[in-house]
C-alpha positions as CSV (number, residue, x, y, z in Angstrom):
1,X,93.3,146.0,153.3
2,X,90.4,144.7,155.2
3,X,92.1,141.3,155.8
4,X,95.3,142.6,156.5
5,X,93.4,144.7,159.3
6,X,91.4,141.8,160.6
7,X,94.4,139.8,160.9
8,X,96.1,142.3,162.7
9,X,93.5,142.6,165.5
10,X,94.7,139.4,167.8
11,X,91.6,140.4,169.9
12,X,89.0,140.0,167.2
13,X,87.1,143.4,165.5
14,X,83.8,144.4,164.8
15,X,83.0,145.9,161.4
16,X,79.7,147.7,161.0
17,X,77.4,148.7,157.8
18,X,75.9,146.6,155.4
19,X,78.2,144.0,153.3
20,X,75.6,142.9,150.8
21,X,77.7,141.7,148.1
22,X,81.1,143.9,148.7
23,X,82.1,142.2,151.5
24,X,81.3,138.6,150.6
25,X,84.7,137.6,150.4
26,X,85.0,138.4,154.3
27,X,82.2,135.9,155.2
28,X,84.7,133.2,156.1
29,X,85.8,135.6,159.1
30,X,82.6,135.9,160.8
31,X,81.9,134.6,163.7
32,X,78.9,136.8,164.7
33,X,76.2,138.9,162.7
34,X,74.6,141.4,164.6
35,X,71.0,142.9,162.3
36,X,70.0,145.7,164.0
37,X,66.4,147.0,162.6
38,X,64.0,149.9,163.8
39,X,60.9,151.0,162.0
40,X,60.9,153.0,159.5
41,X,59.5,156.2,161.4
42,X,62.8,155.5,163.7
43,X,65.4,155.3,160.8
44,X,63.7,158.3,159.3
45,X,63.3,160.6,162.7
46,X,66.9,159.4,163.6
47,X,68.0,160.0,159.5
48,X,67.1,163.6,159.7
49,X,68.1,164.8,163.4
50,X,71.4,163.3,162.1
51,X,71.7,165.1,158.5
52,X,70.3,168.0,160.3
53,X,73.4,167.9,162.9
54,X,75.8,167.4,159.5
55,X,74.5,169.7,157.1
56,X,72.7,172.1,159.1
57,X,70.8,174.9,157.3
58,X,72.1,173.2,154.2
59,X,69.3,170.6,154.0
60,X,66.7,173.2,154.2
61,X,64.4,174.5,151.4
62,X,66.4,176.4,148.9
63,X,69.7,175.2,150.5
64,X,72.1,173.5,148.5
65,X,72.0,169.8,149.9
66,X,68.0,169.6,150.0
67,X,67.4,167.7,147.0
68,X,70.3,165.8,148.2
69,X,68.5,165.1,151.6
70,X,64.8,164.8,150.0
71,X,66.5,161.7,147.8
72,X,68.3,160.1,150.6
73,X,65.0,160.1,152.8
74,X,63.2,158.6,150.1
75,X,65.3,156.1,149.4
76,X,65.6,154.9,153.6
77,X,62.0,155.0,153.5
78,X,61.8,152.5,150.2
79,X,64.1,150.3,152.4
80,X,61.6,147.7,153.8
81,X,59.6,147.3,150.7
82,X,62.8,147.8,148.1
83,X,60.5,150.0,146.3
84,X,62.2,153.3,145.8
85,X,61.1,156.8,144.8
86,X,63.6,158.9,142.7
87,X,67.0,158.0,141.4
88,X,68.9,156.5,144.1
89,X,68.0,152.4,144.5
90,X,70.1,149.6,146.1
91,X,69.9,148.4,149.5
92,X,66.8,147.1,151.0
93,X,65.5,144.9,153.5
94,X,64.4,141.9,151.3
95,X,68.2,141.8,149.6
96,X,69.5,141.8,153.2
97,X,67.0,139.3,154.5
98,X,68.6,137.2,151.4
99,X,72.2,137.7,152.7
100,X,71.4,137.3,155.7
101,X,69.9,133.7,155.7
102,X,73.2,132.3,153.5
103,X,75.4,133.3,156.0
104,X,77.0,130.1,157.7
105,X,77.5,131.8,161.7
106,X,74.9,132.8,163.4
107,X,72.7,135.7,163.1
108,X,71.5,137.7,166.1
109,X,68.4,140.4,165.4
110,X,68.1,143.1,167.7
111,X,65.2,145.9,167.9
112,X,66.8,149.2,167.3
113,X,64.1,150.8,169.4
114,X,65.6,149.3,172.8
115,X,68.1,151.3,174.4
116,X,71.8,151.0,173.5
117,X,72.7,149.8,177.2
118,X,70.5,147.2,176.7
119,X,71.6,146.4,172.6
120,X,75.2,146.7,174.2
121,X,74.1,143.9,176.6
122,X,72.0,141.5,173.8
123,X,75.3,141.7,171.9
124,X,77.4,140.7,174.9
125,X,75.2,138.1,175.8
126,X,75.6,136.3,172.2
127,X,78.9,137.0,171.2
128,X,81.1,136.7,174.9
């Protein structure tokens, strides 16, 4: 469905998230890879105003989604070191890094900390 997507979109697409193995058969599209990193106090600050927008009272002690939450926040902060505390595991900087340096386009890294204006602008820069 993906392909059928991408070939609809005469002027090109941009598809975001992390690919790691799934979407190794779409690697003869690229063009482009964007990696977009922050430090981990950053994913995890951003991580939880977001889930606290979602879920709300929810993710709270005693609400029903807070083991839920206290996993997922685990797991983003194992994501640098792929070391992982509790049940959830997959995803982590080192497998990406991997990925990432077999990919035959080019590969732009950009600092998550910077302001999206100036991200928007990186991106333009490389990719117009």
């Amino acid at each position: 469905m993906m392909a059928a997507a991408f070939d609809a979109a005469p002027a090109g697409w941009v598809l975001s998230g992390s690919l790691d193995g799934w979407g190794d058969p779409l690697i003869p599209r690229f063009e482009h890879v964007i990696f977009l990193t922050a430090p981990m106090e950053v994913r995890l600050s951003r991580l939880r105003a977001r889930e606290r927008l979602r879920y709300g009272a929810a993710i709270d002690a005693g609400g029903p989604l807070h083991d839920h939450h206290r996993e997922f926040l685990n797991y983003a902060a194992g994501y640098d070191s792929g070391e992982f505390v509790g049940p959830l595991t997959g995803r982590h900087r080192l497998r990406h890094e991997a990925w990432l340096s077999r990919l035959p386009c080019p590969v732009t890294r950009l600092d998550g900390k910077r302001a999206v204006e100036v991200l928007v602008g990186a991106v333009l820069a490389k990719t117009a």
